[in-house]
Biopython code that builds the backbone (N, CA, C, O; Angstrom):
import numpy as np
from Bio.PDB.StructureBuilder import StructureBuilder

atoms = [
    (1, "UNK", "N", (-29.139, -7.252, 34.788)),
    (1, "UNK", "CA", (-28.175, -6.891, 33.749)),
    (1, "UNK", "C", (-28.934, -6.451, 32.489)),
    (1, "UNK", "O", (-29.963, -7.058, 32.190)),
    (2, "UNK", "N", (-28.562, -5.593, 31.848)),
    (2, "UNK", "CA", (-28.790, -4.846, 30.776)),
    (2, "UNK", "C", (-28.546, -5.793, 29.768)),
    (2, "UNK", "O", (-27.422, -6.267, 29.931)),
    (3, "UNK", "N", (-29.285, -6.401, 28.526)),
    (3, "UNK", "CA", (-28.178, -6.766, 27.644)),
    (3, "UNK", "C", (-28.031, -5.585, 26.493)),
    (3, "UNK", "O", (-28.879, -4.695, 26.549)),
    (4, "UNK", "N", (-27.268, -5.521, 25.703)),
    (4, "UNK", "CA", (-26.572, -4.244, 24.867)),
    (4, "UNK", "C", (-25.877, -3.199, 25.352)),
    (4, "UNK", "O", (-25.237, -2.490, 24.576)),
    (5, "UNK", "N", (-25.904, -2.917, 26.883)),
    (5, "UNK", "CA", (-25.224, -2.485, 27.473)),
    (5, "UNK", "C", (-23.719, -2.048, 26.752)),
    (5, "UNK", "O", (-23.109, -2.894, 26.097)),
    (6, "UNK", "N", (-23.204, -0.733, 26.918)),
    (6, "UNK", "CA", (-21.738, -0.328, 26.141)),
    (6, "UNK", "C", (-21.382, -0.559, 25.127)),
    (6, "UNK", "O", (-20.232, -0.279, 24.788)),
    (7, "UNK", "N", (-22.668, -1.426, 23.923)),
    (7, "UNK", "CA", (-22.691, -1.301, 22.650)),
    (7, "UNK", "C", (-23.658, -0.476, 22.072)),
    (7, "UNK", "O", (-24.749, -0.128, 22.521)),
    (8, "UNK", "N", (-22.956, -0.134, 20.716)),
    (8, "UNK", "CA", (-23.135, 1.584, 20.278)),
    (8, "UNK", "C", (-24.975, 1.351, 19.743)),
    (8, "UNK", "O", (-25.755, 0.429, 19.502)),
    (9, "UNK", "N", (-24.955, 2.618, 19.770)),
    (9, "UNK", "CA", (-26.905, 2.631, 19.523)),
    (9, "UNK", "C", (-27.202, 2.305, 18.194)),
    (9, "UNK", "O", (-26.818, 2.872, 17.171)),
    (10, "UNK", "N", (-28.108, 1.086, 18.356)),
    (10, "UNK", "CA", (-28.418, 1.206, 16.303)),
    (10, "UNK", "C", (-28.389, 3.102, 15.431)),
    (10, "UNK", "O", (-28.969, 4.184, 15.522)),
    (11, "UNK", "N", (-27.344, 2.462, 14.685)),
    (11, "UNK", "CA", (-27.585, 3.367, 13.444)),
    (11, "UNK", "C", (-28.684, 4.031, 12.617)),
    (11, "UNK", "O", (-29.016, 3.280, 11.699)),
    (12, "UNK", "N", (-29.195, 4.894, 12.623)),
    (12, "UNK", "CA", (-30.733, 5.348, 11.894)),
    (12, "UNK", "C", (-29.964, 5.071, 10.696)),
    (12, "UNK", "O", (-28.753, 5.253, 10.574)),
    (13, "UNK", "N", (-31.062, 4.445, 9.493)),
    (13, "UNK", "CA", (-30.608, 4.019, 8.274)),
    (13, "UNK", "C", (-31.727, 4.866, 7.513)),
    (13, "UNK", "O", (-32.891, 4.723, 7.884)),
    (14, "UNK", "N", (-31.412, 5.803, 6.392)),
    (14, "UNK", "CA", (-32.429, 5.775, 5.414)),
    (14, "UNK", "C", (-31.782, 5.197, 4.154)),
    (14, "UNK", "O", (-30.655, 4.718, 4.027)),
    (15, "UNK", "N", (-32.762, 5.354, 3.249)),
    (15, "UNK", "CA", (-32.783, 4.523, 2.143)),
    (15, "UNK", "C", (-32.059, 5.701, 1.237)),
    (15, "UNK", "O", (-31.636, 6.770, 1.678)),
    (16, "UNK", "N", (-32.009, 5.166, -0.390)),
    (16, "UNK", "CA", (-31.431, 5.864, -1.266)),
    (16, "UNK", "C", (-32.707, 6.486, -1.677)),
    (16, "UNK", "O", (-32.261, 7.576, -2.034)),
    (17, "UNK", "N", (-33.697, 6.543, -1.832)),
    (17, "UNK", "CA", (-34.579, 7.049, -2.488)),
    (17, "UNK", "C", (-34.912, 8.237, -1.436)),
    (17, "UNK", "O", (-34.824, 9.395, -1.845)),
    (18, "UNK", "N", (-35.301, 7.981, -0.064)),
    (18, "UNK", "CA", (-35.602, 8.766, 1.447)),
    (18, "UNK", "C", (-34.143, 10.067, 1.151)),
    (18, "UNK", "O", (-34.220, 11.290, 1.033)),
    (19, "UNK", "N", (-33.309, 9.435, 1.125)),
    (19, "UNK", "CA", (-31.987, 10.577, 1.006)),
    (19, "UNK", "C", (-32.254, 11.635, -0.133)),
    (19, "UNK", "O", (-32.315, 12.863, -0.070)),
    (20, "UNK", "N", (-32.421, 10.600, -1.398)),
    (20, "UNK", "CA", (-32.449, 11.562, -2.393)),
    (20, "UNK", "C", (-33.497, 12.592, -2.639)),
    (20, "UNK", "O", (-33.438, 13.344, -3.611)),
    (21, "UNK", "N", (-34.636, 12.635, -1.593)),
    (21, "UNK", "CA", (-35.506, 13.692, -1.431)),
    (21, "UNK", "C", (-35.163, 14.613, -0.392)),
    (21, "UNK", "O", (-35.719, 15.702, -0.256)),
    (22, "UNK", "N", (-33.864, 13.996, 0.651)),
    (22, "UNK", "CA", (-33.727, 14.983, 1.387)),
    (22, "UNK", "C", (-32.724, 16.012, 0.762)),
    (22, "UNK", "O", (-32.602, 17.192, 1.092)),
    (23, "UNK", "N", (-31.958, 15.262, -0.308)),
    (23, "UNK", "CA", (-30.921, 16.121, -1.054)),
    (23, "UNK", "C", (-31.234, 17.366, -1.617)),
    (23, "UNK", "O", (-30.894, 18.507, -1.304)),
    (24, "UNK", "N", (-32.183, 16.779, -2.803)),
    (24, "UNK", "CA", (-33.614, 17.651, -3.191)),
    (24, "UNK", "C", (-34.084, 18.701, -2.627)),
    (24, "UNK", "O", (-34.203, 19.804, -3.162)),
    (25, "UNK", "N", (-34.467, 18.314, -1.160)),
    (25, "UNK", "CA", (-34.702, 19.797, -0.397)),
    (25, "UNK", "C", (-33.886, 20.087, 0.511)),
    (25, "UNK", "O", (-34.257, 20.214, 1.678)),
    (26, "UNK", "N", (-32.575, 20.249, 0.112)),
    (26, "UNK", "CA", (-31.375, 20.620, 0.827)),
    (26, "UNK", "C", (-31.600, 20.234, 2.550)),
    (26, "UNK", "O", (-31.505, 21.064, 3.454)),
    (27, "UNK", "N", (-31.761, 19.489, 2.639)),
    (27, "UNK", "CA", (-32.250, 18.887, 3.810)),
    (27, "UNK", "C", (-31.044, 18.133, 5.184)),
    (27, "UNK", "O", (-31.052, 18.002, 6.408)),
    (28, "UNK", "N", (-29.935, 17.735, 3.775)),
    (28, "UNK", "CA", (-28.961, 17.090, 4.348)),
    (28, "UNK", "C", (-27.791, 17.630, 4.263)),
    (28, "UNK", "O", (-27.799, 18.838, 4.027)),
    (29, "UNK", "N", (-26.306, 16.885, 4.436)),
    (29, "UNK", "CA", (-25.418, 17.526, 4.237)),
    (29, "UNK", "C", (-24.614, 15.975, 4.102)),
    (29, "UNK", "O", (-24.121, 15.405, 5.076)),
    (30, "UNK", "N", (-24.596, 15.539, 2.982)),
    (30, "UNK", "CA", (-23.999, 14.110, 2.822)),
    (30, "UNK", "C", (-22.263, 13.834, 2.854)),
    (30, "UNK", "O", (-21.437, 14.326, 2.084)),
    (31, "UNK", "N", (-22.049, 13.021, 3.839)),
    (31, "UNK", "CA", (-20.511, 13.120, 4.379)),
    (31, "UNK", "C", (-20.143, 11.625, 4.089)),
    (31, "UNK", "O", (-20.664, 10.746, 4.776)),
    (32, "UNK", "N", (-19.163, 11.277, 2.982)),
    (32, "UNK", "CA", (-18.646, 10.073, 1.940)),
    (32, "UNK", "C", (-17.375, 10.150, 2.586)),
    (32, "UNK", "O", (-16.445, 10.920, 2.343)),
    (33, "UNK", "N", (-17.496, 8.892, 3.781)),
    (33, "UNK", "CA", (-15.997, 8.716, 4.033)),
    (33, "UNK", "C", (-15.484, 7.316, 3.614)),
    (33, "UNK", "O", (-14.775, 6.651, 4.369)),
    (34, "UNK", "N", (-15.809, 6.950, 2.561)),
    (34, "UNK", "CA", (-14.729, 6.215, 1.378)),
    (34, "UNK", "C", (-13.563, 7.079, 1.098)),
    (34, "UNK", "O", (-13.590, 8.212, 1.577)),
    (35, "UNK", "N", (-12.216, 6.597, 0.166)),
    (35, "UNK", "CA", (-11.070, 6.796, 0.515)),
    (35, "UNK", "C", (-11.073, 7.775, -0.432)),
    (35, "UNK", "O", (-12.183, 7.803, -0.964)),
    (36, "UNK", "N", (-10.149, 8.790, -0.992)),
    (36, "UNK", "CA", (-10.189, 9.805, -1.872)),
    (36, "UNK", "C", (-10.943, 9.380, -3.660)),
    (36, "UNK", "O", (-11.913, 9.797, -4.292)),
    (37, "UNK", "N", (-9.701, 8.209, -3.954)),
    (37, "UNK", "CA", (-9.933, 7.640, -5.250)),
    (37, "UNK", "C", (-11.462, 7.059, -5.679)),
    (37, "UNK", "O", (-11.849, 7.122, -6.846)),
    (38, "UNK", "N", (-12.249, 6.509, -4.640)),
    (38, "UNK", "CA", (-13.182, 5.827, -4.625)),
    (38, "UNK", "C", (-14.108, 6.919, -4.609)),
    (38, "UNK", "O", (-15.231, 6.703, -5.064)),
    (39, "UNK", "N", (-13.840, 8.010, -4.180)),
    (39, "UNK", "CA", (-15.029, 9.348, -3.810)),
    (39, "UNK", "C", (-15.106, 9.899, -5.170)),
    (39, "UNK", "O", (-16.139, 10.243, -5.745)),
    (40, "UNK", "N", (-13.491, 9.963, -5.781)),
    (40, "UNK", "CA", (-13.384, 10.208, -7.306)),
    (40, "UNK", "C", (-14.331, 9.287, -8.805)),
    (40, "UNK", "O", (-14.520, 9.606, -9.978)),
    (41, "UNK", "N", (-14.567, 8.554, -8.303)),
    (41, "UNK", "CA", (-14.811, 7.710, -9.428)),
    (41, "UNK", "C", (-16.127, 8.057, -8.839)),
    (41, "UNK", "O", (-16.461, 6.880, -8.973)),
    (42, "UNK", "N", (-17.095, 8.555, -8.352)),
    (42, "UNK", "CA", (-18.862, 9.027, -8.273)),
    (42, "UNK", "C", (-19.053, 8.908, -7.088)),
    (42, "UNK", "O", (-18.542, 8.075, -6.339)),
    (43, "UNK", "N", (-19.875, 9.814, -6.809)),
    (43, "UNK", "CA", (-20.383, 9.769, -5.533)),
    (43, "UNK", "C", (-21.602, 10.681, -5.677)),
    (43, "UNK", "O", (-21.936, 11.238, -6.722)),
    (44, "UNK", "N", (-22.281, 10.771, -4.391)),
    (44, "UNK", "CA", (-23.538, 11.334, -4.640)),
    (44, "UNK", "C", (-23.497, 12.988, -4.745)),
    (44, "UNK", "O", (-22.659, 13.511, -4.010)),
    (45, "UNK", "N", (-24.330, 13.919, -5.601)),
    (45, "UNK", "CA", (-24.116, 15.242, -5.691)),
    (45, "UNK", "C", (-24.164, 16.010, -4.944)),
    (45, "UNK", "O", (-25.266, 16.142, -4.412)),
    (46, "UNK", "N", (-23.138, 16.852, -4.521)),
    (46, "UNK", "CA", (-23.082, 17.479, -3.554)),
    (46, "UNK", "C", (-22.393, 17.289, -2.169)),
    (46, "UNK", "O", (-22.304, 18.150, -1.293)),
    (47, "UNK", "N", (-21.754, 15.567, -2.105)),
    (47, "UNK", "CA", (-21.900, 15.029, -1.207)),
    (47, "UNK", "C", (-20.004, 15.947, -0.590)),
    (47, "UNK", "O", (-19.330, 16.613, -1.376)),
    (48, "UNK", "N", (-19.707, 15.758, 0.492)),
    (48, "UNK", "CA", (-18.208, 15.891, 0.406)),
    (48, "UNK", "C", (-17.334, 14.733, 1.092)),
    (48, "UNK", "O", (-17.837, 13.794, 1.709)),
    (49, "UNK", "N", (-16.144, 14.897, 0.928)),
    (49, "UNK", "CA", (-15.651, 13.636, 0.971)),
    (49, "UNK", "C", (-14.568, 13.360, 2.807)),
    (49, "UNK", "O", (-13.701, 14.230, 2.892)),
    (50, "UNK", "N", (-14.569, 12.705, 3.635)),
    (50, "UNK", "CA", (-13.897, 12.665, 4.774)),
    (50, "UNK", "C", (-13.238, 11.168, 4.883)),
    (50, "UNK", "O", (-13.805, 10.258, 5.487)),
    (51, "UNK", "N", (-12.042, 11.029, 4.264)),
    (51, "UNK", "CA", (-11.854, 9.558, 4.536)),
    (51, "UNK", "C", (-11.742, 8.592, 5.611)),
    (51, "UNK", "O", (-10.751, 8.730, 6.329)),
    (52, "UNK", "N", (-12.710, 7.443, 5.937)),
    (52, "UNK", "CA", (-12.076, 6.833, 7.331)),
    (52, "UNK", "C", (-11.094, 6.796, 7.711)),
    (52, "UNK", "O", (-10.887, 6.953, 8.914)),
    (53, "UNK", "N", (-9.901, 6.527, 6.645)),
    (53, "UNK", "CA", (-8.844, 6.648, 7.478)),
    (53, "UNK", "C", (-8.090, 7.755, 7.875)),
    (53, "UNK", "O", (-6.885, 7.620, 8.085)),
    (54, "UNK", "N", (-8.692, 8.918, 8.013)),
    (54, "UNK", "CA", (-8.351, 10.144, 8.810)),
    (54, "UNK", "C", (-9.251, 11.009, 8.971)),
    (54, "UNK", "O", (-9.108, 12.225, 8.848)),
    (55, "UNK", "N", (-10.665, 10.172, 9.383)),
    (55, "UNK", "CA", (-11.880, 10.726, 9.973)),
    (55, "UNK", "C", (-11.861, 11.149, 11.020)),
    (55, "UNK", "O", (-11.725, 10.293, 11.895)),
    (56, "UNK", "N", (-11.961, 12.407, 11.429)),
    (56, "UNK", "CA", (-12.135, 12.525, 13.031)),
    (56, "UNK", "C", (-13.887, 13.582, 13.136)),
    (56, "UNK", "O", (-14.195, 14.570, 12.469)),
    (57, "UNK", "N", (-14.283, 13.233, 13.662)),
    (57, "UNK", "CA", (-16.037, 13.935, 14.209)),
    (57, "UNK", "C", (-15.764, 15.146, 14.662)),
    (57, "UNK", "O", (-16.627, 16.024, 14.648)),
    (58, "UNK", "N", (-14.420, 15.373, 15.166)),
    (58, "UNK", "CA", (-14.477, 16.803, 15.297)),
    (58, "UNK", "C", (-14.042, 18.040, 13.850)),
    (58, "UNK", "O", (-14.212, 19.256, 13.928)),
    (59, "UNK", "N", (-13.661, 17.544, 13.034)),
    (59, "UNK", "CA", (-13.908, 17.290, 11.368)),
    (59, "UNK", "C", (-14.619, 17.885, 11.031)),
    (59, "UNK", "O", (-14.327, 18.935, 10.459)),
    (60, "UNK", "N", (-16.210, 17.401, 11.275)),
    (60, "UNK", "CA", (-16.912, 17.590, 10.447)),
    (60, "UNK", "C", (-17.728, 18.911, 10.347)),
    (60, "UNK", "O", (-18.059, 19.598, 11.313)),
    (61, "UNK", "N", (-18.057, 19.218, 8.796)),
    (61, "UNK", "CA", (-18.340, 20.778, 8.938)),
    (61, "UNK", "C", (-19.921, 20.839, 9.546)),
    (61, "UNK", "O", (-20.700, 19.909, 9.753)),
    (62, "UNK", "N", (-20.070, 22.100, 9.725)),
    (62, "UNK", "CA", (-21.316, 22.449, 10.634)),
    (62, "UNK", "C", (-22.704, 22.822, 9.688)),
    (62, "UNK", "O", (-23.109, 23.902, 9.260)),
    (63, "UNK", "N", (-23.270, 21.355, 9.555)),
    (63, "UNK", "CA", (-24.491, 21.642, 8.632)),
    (63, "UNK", "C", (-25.681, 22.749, 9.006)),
    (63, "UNK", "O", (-26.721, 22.458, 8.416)),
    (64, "UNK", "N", (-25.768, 23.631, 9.616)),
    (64, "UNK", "CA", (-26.548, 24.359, 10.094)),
    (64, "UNK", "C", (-27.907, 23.837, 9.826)),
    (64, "UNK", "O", (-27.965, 22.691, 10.271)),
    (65, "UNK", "N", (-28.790, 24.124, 9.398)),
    (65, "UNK", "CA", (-30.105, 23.642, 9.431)),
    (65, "UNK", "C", (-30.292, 22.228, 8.703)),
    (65, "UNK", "O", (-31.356, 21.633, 8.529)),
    (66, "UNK", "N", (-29.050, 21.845, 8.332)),
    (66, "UNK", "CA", (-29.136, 20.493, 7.564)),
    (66, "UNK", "C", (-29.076, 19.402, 8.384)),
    (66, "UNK", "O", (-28.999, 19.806, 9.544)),
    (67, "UNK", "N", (-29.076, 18.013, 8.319)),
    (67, "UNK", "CA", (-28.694, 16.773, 9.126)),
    (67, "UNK", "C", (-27.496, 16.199, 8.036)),
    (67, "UNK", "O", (-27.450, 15.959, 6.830)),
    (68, "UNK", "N", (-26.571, 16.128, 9.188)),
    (68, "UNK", "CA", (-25.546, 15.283, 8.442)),
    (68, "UNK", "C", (-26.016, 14.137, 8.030)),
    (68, "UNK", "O", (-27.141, 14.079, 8.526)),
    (69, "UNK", "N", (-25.780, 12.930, 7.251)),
    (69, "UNK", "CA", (-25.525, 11.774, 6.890)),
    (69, "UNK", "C", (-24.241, 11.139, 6.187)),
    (69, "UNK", "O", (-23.711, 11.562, 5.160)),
    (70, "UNK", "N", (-23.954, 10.331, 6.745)),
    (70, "UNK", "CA", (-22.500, 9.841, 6.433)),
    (70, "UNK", "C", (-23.020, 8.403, 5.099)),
    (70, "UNK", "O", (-24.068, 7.758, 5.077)),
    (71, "UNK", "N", (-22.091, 8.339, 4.364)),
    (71, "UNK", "CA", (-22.124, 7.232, 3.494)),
    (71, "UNK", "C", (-20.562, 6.683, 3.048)),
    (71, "UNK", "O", (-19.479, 7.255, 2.919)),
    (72, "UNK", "N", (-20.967, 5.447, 2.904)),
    (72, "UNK", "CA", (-19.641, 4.523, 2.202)),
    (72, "UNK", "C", (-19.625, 4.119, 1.011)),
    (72, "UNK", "O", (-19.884, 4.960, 0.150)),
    (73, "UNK", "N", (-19.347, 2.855, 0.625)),
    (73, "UNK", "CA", (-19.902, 1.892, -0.307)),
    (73, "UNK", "C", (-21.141, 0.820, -0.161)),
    (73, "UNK", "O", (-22.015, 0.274, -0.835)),
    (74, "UNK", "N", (-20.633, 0.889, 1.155)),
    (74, "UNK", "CA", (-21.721, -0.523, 1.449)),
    (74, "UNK", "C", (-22.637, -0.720, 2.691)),
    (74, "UNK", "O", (-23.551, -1.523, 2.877)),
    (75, "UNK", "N", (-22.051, 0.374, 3.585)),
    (75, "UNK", "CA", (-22.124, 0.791, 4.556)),
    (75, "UNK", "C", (-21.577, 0.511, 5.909)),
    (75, "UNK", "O", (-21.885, 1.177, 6.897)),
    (76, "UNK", "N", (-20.847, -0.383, 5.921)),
    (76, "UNK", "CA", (-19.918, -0.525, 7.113)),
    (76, "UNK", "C", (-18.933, 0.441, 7.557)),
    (76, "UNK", "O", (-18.829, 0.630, 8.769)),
    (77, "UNK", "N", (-17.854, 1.376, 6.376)),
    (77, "UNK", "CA", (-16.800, 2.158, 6.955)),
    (77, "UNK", "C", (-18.211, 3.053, 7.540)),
    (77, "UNK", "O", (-18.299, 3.034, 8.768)),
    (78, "UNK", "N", (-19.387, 3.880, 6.761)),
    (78, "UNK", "CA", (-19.850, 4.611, 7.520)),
    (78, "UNK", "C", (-20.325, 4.427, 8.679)),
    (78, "UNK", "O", (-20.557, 5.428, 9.356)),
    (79, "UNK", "N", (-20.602, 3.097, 9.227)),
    (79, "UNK", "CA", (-21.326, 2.707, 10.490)),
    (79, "UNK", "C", (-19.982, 2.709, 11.318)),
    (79, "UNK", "O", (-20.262, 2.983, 12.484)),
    (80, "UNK", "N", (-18.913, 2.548, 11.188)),
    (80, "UNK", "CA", (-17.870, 2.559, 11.838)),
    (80, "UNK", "C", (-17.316, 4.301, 12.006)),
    (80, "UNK", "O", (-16.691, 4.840, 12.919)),
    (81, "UNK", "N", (-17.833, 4.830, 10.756)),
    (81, "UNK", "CA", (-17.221, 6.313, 11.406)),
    (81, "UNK", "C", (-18.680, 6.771, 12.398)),
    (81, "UNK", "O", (-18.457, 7.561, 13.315)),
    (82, "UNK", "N", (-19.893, 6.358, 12.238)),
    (82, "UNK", "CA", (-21.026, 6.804, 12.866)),
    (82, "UNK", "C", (-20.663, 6.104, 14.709)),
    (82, "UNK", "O", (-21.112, 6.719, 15.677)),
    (83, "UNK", "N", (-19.726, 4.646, 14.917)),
    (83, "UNK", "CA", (-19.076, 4.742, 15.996)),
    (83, "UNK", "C", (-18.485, 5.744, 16.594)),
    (83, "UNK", "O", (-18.741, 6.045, 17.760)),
    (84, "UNK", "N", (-17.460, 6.491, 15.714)),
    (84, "UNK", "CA", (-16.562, 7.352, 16.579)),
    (84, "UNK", "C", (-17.374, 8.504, 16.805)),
    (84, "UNK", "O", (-17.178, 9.238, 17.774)),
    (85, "UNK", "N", (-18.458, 8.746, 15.796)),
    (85, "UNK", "CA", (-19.049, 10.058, 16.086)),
    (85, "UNK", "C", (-19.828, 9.740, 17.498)),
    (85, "UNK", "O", (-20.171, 10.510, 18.395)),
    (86, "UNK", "N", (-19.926, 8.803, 17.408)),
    (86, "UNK", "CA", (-20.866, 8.328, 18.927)),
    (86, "UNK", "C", (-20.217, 8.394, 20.420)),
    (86, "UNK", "O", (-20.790, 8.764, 21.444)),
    (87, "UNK", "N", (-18.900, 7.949, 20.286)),
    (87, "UNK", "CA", (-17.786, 8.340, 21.046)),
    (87, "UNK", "C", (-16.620, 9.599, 21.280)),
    (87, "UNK", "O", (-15.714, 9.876, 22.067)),
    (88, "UNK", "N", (-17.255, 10.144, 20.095)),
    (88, "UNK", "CA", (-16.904, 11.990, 20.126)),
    (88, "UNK", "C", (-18.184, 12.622, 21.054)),
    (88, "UNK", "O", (-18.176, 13.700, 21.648)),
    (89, "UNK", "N", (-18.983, 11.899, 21.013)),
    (89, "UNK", "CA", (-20.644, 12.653, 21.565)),
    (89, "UNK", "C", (-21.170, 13.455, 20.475)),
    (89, "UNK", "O", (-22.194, 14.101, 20.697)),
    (90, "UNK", "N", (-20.686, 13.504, 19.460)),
    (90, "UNK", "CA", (-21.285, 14.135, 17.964)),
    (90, "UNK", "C", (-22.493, 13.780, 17.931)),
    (90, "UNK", "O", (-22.833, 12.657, 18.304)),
    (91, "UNK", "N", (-23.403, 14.742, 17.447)),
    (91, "UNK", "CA", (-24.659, 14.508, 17.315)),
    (91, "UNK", "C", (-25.264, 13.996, 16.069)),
    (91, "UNK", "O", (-26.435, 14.186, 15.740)),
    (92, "UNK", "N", (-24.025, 13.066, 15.126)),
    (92, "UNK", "CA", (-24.403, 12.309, 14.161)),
    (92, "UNK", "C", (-24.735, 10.734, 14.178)),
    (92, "UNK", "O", (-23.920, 9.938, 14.645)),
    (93, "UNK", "N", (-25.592, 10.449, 13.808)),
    (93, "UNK", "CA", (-26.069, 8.802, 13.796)),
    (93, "UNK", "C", (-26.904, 8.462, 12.431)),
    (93, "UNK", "O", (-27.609, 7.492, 12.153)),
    (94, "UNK", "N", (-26.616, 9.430, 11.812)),
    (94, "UNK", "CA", (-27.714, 8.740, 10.290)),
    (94, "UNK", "C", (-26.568, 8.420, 9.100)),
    (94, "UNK", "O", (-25.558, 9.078, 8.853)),
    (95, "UNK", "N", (-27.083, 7.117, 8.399)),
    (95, "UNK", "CA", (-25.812, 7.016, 7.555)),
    (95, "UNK", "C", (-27.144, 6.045, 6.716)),
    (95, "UNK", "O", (-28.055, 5.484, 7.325)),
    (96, "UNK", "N", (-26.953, 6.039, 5.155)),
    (96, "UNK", "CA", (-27.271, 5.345, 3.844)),
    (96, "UNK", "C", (-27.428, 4.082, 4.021)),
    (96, "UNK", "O", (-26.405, 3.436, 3.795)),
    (97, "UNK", "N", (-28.217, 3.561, 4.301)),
    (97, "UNK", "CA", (-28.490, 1.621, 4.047)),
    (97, "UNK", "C", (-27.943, 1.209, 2.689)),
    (97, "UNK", "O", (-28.350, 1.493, 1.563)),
    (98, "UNK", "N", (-27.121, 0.615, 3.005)),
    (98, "UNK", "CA", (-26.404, -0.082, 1.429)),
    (98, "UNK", "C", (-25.766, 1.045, 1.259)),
    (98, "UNK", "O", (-26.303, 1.450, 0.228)),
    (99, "UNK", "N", (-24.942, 1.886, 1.573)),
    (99, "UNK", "CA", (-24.011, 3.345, 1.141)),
    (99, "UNK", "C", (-24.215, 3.488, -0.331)),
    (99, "UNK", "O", (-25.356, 3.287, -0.748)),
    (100, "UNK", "N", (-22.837, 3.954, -1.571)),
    (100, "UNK", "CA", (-23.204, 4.555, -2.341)),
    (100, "UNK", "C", (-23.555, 3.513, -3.550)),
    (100, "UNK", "O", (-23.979, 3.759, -4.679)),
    (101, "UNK", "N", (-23.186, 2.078, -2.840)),
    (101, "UNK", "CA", (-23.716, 0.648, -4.131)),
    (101, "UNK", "C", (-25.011, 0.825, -4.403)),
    (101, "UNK", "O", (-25.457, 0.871, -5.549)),
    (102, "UNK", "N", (-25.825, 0.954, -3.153)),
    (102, "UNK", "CA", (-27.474, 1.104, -3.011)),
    (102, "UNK", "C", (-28.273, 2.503, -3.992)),
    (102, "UNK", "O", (-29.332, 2.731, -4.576)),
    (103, "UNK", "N", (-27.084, 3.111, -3.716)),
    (103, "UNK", "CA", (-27.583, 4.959, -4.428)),
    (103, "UNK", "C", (-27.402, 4.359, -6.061)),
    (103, "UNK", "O", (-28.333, 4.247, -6.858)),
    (104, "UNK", "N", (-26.243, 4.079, -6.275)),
    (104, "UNK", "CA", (-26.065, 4.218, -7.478)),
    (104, "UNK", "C", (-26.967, 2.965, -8.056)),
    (104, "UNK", "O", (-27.233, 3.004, -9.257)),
    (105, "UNK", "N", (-27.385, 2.013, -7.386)),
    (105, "UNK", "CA", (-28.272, 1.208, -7.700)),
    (105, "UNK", "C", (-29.628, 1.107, -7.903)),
    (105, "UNK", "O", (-30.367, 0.160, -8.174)),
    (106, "UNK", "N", (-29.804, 2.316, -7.712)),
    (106, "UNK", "CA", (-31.743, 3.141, -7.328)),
    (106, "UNK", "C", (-31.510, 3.749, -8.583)),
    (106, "UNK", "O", (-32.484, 4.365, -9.015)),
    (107, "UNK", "N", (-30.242, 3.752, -9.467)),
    (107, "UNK", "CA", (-30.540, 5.054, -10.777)),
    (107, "UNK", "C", (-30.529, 6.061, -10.361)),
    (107, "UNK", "O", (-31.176, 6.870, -11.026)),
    (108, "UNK", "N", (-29.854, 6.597, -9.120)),
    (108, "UNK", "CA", (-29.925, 7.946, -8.756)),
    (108, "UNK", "C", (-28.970, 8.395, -9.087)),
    (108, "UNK", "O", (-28.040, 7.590, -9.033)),
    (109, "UNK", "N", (-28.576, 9.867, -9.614)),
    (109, "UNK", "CA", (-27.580, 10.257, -10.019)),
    (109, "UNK", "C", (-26.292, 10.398, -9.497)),
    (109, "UNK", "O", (-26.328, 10.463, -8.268)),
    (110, "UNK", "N", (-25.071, 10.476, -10.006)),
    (110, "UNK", "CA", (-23.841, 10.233, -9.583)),
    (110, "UNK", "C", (-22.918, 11.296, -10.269)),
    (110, "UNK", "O", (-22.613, 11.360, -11.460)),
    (111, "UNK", "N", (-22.589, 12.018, -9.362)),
    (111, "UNK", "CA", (-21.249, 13.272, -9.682)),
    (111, "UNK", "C", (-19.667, 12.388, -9.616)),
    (111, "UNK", "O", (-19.109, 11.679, -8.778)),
    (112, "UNK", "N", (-19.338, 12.895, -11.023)),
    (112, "UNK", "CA", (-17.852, 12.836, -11.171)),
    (112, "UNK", "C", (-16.888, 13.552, -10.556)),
    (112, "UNK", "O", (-15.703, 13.349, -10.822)),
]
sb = StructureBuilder()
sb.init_structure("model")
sb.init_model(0)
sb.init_chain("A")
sb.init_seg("    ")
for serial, (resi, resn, name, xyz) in enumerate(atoms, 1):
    if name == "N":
        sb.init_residue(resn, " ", resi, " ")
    sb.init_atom(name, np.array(xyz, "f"), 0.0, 1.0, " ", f" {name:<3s}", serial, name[0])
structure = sb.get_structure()
């Protein structure tokens, strides 16, 4: 017997600082599925907004040479939408360690 078997693949995590250099060199394509209001009050620059609760992976726009990364607050809704993308067969699995508490906690900048 396998153990982990039919549970989802660890999540690749980068950090807020690792992100914010990929931002830097347009590297990423940052996908904030916190709820509208919460995306309103700051989020990271550039980032766009997909709320969990009407997230679907087939959704999401087509970063062409970029890597998606998904972020939350804290990082659970994103590890939970990085589930469905896993069960869409989406080729997304990277999401923010500590989501946007961690970003905004590094002093990294924050769009209104």
């Amino acid at each position: 017997m396998v153990f982990g078997f039919g549970k989802s693949a660890k999540h690749r995590e980068v950090g807020p600082q690792e992100l914010a250099g990929m931002v830097a060199a347009n590297q990423v394509l940052v996908v904030d599925v916190r709820e509208v209001d919460e995306f309103a009050s700051g989020h990271i620059p550039g980032s766009i907004n997909m709320p969990l609760s009407t997230f679907q992976p087939s959704k999401l726009p087509a970063p062409g040479a970029r890597q998606l990364v998904l972020t939350c607050l804290g990082g659970k809704r994103s590890g939970m939408a990085l589930d469905k993308c896993a069960a869409a067969q989406a080729s997304v699995d990277t999401h923010l360690a500590g989501g946007f508490g961690a970003w905004a906690k590094a002093g990294l900048p924050v769009e209104r």
